[in-house]
N, C-alpha and C positions, 0 to 999 in steps of 0.2 A: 337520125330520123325516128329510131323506136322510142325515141326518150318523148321525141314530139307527137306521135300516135298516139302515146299514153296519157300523156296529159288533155290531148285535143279529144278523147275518148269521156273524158272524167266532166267536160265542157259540155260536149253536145249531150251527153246522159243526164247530165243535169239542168239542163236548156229543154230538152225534150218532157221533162217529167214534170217541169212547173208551167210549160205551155199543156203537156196535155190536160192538165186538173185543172186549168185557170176558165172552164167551162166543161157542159156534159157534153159526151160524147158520146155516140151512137153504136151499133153492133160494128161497123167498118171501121168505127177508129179504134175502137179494141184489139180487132184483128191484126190493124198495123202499128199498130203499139208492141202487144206481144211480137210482128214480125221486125221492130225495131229494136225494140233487146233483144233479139237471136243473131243480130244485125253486129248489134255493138259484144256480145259476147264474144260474136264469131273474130273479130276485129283484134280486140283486145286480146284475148287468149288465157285468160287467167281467171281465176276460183273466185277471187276477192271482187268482181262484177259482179259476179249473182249476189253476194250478200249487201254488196252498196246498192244493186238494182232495189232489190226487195226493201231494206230499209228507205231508200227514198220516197217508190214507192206506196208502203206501207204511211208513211211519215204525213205525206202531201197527202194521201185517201182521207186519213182523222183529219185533217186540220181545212179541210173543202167541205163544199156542198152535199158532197157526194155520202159524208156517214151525218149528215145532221138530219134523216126519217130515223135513225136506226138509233133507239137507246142506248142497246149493248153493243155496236158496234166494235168500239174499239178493243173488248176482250174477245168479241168473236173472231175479227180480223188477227189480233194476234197468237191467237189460238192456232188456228188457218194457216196464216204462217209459218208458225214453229210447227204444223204436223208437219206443210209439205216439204218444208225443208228437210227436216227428220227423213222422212220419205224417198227425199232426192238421194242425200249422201246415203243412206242404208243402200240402197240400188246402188250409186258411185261407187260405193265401199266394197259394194259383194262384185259385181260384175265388171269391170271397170280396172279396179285395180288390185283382184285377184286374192284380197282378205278373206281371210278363214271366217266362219262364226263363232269364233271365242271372243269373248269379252276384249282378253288381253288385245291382240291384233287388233280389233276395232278402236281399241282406246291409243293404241299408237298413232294408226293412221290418223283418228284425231290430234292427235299432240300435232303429228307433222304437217297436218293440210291447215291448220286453225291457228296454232302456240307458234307463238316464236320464242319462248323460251332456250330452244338451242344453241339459235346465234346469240342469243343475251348471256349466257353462260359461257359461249364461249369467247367472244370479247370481254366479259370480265376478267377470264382465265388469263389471255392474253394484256390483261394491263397490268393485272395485279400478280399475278405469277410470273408469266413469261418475259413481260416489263418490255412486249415488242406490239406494240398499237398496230392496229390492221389498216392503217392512211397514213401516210406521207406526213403529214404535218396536221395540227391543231384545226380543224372548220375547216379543211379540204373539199370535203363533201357538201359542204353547207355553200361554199364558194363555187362548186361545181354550179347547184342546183340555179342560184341566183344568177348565175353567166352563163348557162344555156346557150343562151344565143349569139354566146361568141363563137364566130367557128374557129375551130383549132388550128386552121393554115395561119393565123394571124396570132396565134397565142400554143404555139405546140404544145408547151407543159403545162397546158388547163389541166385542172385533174378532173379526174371519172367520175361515172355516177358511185354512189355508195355500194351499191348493190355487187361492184366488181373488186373493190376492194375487198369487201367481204367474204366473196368467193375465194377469190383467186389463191388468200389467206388461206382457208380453209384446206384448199385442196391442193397446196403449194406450187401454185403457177405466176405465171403473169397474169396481170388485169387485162390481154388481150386473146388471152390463151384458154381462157376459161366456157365449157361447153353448155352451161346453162346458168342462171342466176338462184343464188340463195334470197329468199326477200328477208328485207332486214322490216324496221317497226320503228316507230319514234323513241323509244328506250333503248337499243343498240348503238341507233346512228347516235343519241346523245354521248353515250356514253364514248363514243369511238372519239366524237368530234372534241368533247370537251373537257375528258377525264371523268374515273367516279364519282367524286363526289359532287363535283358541279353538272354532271349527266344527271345522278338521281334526282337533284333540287329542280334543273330547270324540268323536267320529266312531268312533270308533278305537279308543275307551276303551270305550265304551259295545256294541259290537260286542262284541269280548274279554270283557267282564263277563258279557255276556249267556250270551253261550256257554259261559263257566266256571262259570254258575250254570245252564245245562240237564246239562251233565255232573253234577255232582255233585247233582242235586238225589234226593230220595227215591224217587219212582217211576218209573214211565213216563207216566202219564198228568201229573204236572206237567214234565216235560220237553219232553212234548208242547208246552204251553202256551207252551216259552221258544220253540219251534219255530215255532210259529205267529206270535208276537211277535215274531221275526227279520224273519220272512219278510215282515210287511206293515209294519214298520219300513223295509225298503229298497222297496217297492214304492207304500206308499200316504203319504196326507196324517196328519198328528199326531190328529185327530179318529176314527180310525178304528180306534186302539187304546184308545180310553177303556174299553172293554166287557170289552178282554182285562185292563186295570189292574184293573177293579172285581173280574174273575175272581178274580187273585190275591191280592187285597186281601181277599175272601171264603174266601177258601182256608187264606189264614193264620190267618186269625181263629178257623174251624174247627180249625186245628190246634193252636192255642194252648188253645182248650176242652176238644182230646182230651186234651192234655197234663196238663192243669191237674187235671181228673176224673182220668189213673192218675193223678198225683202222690199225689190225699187217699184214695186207697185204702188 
């Protein structure tokens, strides 16, 4: 069930955000907008909302109605952005989770709340050193995400989401035993799934594809979508983009229908 909150999360935040810009909205739909991210934050529970909120957001303002009076918009808004983000975590950092004012301590807390460099290092460690991969077999994780919606009475050894192998490694438990999740990134789980050297390549490949198909894709609103998919590609577990797959796997379908209909006109 949390595998499906998360992804049904990443659905309606991005349903919400290209319905609300798809026209102007008055002082009441602002108020429930903002009380709609507080909504979906409170929901989801995790740090990587606020920065997918704001860049969608952000993303959908430039490319509307809404910054075509304003010349400069689009370096004021991201001006804007980056203070009050700044703003937020300095407050987060000081009050919150009890960081000193030294440089040092704030640049960790960075690494830890931002980088996932850790887990990337340390499944390297474990391939190439320790020679003991933190999954069961080859695409485990990748076979989890895609069968989701198998329930496990009918399939007991489905394997887990990525995010519990990862853990559970870590802190040498069971994948059921573990008290919280580590988030892994699209660069971990590659490497976990698939080995180094075919991790690093597809890593790489898959990044560049992505982004060459939000560039030229037809609107804004599915660009939006490769946007969204970037962005919790490097932040979150393989299980938590199934919602945006089925997005666009519905999206073409529809478009293959508009198509088909003018064709037999």
């Amino acid at each position: 069930m949390y595998e499906v909150i998360g992804a049904s999360v990443l659905i309606a935040l991005y349903a919400y955000v290209c319905w609300y810009f798809s026209r102007s909205r008055g002082a009441w739909g602002k108020v429930a907008a903002l009380a709609y991210f507080a909504g979906i934050a409170w929901i989801d529970g995790k740090r990587y909302i606020i920065a997918v909120m704001a860049l969608m957001t952000l993303y959908m303002y430039m490319n509307s109605a809404h910054a075509k009076p304003f010349r400069i918009s689009r370096r004021i808004a991201a001006v804007m952005v980056l203070g009050l983000f700044g703003l937020f975590y300095v407050l987060y950092a000081l009050e919150f989770k009890s960081v000193s004012a030294g440089l040092d301590s704030l640049y960790l807390a960075l690494r830890i709340d931002f980088g996932r460099d850790d887990v990337i290092k340390y499944v390297l460690y474990q391939e190439l050193i320790e020679k003991a991969p933190i999954i069961p077999y080859r695409g485990a994780t990748v076979v989890s995400a895609l069968l989701l919606f198998v329930p496990r009475a009918i399939w007991p050894v489905k394997p887990y989401p990525h995010y519990r192998y990862l853990t559970a490694s870590m802190l040498g438990t069971g994948v059921l035993s573990i008290p919280a999740g580590m988030t892994p990134s699209l660069f971990e789980m590659s490497l976990a799934n698939l080995g180094v050297p075919m991790g690093v390549i597809l890593t790489c490949v898959v990044l560049v594809w992505l982004c060459w198909l939000g560039d030229r894709s037809r609107t804004v609103v599915r660009s939006a979508l490769y946007l969204i998919l970037i962005v919790t590609l490097l932040t979150q577990s393989l299980d938590a983009i199934t919602g945006l797959l089925a997005v666009f796997y519905i999206e073409g379908v529809l478009h293959m229908m508009s198509a088909a209909v003018r064709g037999s006109r």
